[in-house]
C-alpha positions in Angstrom: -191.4 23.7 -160.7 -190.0 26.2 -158.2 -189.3 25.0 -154.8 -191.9 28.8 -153.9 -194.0 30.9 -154.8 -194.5 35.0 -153.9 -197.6 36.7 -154.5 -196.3 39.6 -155.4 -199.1 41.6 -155.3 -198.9 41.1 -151.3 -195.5 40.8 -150.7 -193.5 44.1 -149.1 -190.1 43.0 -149.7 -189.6 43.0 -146.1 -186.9 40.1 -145.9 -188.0 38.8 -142.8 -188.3 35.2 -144.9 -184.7 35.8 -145.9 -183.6 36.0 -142.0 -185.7 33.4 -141.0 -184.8 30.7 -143.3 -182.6 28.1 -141.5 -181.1 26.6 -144.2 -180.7 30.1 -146.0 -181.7 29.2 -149.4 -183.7 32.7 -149.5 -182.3 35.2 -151.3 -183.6 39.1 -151.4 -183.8 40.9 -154.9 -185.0 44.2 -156.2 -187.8 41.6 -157.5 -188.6 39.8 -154.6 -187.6 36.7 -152.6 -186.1 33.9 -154.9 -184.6 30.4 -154.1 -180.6 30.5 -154.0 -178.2 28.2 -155.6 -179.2 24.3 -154.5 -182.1 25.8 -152.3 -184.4 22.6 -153.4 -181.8 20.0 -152.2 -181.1 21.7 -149.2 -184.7 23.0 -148.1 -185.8 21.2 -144.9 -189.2 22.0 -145.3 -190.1 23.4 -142.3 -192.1 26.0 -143.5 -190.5 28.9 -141.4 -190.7 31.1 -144.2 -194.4 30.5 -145.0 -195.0 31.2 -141.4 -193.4 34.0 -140.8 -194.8 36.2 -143.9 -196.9 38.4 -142.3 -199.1 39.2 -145.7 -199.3 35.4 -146.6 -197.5 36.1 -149.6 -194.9 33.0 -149.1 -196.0 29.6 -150.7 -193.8 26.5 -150.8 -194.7 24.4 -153.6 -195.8 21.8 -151.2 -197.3 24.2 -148.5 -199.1 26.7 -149.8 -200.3 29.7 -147.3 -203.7 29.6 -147.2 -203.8 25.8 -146.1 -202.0 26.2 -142.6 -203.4 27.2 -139.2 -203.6 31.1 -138.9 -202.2 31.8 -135.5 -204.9 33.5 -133.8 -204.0 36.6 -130.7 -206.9 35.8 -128.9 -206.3 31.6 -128.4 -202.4 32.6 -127.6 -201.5 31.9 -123.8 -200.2 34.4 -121.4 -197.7 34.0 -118.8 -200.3 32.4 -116.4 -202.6 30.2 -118.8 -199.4 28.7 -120.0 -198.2 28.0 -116.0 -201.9 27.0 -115.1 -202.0 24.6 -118.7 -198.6 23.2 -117.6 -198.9 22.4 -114.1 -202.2 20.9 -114.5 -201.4 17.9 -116.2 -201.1 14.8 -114.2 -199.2 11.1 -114.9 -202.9 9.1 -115.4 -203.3 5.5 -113.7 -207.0 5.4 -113.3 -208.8 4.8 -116.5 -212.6 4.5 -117.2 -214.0 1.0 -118.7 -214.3 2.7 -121.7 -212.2 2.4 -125.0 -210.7 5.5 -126.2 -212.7 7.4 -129.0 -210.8 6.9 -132.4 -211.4 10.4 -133.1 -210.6 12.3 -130.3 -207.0 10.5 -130.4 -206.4 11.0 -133.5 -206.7 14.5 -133.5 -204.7 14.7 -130.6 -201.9 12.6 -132.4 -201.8 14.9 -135.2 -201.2 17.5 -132.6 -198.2 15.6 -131.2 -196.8 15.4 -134.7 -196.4 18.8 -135.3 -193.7 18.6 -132.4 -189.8 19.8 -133.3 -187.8 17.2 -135.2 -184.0 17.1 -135.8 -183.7 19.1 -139.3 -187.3 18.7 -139.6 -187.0 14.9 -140.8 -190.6 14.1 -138.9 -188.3 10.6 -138.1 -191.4 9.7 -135.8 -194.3 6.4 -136.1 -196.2 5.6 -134.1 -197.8 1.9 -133.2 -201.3 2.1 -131.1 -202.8 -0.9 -129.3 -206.3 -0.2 -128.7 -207.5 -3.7 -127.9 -207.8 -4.3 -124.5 -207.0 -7.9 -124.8 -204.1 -7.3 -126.4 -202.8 -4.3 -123.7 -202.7 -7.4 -121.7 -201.0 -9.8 -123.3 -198.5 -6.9 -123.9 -198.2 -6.8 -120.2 -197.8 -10.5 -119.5 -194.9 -10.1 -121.4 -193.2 -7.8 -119.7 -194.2 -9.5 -116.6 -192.6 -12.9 -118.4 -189.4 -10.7 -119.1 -189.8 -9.4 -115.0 -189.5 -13.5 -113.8 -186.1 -13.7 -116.5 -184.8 -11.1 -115.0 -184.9 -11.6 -111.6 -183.8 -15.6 -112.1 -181.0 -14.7 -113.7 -180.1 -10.5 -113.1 -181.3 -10.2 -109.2 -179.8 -7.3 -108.7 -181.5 -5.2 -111.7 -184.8 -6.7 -110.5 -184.3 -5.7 -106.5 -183.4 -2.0 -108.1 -186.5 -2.1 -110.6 -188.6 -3.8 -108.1 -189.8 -6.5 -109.7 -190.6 -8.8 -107.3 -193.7 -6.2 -105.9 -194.8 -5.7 -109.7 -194.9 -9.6 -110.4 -196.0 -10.4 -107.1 -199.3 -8.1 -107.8 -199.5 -9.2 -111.3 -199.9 -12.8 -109.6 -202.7 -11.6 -107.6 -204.6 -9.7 -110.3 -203.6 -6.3 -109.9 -201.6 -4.7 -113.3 -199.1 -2.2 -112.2 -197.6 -2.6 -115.8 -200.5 -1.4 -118.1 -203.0 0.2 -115.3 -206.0 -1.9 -116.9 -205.8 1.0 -120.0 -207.4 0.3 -122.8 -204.8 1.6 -124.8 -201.2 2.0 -125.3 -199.1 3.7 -127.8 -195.6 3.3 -128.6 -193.1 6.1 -130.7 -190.2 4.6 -132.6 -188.1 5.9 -135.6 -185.3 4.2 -137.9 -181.9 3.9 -136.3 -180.6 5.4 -139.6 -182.0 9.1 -137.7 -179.6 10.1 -134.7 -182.3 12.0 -133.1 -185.0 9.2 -133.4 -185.0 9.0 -129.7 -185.2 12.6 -128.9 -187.7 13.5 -131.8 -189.9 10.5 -130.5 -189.3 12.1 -126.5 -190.8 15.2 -127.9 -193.6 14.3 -129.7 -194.7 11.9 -126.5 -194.7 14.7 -124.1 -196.8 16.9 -127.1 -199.5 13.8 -127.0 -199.4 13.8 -123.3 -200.2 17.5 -123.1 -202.7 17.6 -126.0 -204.6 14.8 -124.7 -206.3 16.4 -121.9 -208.5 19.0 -124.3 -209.7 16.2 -125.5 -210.7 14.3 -122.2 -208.7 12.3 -122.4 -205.1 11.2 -120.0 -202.2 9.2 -120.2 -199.0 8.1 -118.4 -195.6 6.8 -119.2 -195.2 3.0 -119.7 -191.7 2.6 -118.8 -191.8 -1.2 -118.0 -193.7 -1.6 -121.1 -190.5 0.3 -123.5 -188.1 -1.0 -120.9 -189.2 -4.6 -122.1 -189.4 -4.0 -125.4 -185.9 -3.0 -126.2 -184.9 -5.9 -123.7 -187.2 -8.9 -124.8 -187.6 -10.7 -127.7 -191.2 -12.1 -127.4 -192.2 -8.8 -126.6 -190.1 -7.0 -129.4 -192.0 -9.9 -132.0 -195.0 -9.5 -130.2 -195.1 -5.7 -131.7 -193.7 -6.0 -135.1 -191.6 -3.4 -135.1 -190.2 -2.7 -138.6 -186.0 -4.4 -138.6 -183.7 -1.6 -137.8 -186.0 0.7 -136.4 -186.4 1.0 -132.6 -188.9 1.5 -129.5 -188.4 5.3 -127.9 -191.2 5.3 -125.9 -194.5 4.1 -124.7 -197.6 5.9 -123.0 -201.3 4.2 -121.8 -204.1 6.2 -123.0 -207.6 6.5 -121.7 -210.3 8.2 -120.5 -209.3 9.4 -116.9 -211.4 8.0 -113.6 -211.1 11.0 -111.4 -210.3 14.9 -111.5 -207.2 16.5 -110.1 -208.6 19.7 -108.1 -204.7 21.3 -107.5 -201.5 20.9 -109.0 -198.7 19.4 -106.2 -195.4 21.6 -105.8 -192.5 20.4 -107.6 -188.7 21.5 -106.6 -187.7 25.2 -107.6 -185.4 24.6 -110.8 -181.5 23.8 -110.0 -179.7 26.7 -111.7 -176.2 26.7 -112.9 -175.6 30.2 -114.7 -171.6 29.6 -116.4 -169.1 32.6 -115.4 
């Protein structure tokens, strides 16, 4: 089977695929656009080429044109719907006693998936814990790797104030978990050098697709912080063996509305001469 197919009828021999390829495995004949020499073994997949045809005459064999999202002009954001969009989100601690809708988060997830990936290997999975109980018991752990810490690393635990957070936890207030009703980790196999940052990148795309669905989130950093650090915790997950924890975020459905978006510092600029 060839790795593409050109409807031929549509297709203006306009190259643009060609250019755009990545891995340029296109090649441009009198006939059309055909796959060069090893252009199956080296094709990422990406699907630049599918996109970028503006009659929708590219097919991959495993992407065919008319199954992917046109991009629409009138849903595209300008210059100040993208600054309003982006400085609007907000780090959620306040959740509703609600659990998070199965659907809604899903669909945001398969937002966050379409996020860049190092030579599109899509490294990231993803491990959701949507039983309140069990967000807890997540946090005791930490909290149980907090007291280990501070016994025996002081220092570390006077700089991550652990003290305050297990102090609080002792009195029934969760500064590790925020009483969400569900957290959700990103990891990848250690064989992929940019698990971490492909598992980064698709966080912050769930964390800005969440709100158009009502829905908020924050960064669990104690909660990753632990799991990389503590074995009950680490078993407590079942993550797969050589495959590690990138990142974790609560997820719920926010308790109040944000009405402005704080100023943050003007960017520090270093142009090279």
């Amino acid at each position: 089977m060839s790795l593409f197919k050109i409807d031929t009828e549509k297709c203006d021999q306009d190259g643009i695929c060609t250019i755009e390829c990545p891995a340029h495995i296109i090649k441009m004949t009198k006939e059309g656009p055909v796959p060069g020499e090893g252009a199956e073994e080296f094709c990422i997949g990406c699907g630049h080429c599918v996109a970028i045809c503006p009659k929708g005459a590219f097919s991959l064999d495993f992407m065919p044109a008319d199954q992917c999202m046109p991009i629409k002009k009138d849903l595209m954001l300008d210059a100040d719907h993208t600054e309003h969009f982006l400085r609007s989100r907000r780090s959620i601690r306040r959740y509703k006693d609600k659990p998070v809708p199965r659907e809604l988060f899903e669909k945001a997830l398969s937002i966050s998936c379409c996020a860049p990936t190092g030579s599109n290997r899509q490294t990231v999975k993803w491990l959701v814990i949507d039983k309140r109980a069990d967000v807890q018991k997540i946090g005791a752990h930490v909290i149980d790797w907090m007291r280990y810490v501070e016994k025996n690393h002081p220092q570390i635990a006077q700089t991550l104030n652990m003290e305050t957070l297990i102090s609080q936890w002792d009195q029934g207030t969760d500064r590790i978990c925020r009483n969400a009703p569900q957290l959700v980790f990103a990891y990848a196999s250690d064989e992929f050098g940019s698990g971490a940052a492909d598992c980064h990148t698709a966080l912050a795309y769930l964390e800005l697709a969440l709100p158009g669905f009502g829905l908020g989130s924050c960064w669990a950093g104690y909660v990753n912080y632990a799991a990389g650090q503590w074995p009950n915790l680490a078993e407590y997950l079942k993550i797969p063996e050589k495959h590690s924890c990138h990142g974790a975020v609560m997820v719920g459905i926010p308790k109040f509305k944000y009405y402005r978006a704080p100023k943050r510092n003007a960017p520090d600029i270093l142009y090279h001469v």
